[in-house]
C-alpha positions in Angstrom: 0.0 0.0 0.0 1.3 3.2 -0.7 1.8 6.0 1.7 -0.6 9.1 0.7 0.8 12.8 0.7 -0.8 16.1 1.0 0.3 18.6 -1.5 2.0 21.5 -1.5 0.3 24.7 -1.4 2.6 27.3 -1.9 -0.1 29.6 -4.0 -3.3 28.6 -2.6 -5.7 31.2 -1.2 -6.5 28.7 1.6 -3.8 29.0 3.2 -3.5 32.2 3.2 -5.4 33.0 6.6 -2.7 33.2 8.9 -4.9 34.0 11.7 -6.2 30.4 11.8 -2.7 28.7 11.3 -2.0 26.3 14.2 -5.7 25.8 14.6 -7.1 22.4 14.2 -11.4 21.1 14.2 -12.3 18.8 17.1 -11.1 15.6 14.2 -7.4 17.2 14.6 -7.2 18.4 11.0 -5.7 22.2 10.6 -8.1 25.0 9.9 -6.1 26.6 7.2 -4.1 23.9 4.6 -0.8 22.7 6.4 0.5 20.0 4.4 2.5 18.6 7.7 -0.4 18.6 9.7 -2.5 17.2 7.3 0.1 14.1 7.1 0.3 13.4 10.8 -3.4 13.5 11.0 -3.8 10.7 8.2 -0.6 8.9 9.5 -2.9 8.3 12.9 -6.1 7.2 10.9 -4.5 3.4 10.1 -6.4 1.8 7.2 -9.1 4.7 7.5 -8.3 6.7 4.1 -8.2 3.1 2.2 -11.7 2.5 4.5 -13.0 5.5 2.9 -12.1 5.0 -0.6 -13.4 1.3 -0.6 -16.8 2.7 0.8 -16.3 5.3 -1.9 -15.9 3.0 -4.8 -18.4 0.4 -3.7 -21.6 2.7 -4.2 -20.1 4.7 -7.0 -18.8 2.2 -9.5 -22.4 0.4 -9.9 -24.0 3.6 -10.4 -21.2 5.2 -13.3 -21.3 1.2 -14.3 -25.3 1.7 -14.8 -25.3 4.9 -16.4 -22.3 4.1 -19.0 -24.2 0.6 -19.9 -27.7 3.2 -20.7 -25.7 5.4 -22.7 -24.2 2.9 -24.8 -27.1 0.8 -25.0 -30.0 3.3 -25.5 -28.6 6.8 -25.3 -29.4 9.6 -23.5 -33.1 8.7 -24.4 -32.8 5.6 -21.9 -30.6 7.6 -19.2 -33.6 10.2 -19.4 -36.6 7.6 -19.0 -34.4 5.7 -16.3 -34.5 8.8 -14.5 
């Protein structure tokens, strides 16, 4: 499994708010981007990301898998009346 890692933010307007920096929610996870932060909260999660992305994948892959067999098998006439 490989490691994930926040990324850099050097020109985002996020992280611009210095008045929240070295403020995290009740979760641990910074008000304003700090890639470090970020990391050690995730770090302290275990398997939760992969957790999240399985749960993520397993009710959205049947449904993208539904609506590309409509469109290929009826067009957007049968994505319409499936509606």
């Amino acid at each position: 499994v490989q490691d994930v890692e926040a990324p850099d933010a050097d020109d985002s307007f996020v992280a611009i708010d210095e008045s929240r920096t070295g403020l995290v929610d009740e979760e641990g996870l910074p008000l304003v981007y700090d890639k470090e932060a970020i990391q050690k909260y995730w770090e302290g999660q275990g398997g939760a990301l992969q957790s999240r992305w399985a749960e993520f994948l397993s009710v959205s892959v049947p449904f993208l898998t539904r609506v590309a067999a409509l469109l290929v098998s009826g067009g957007t006439d049968a994505l319409n009346d499936s509606a």
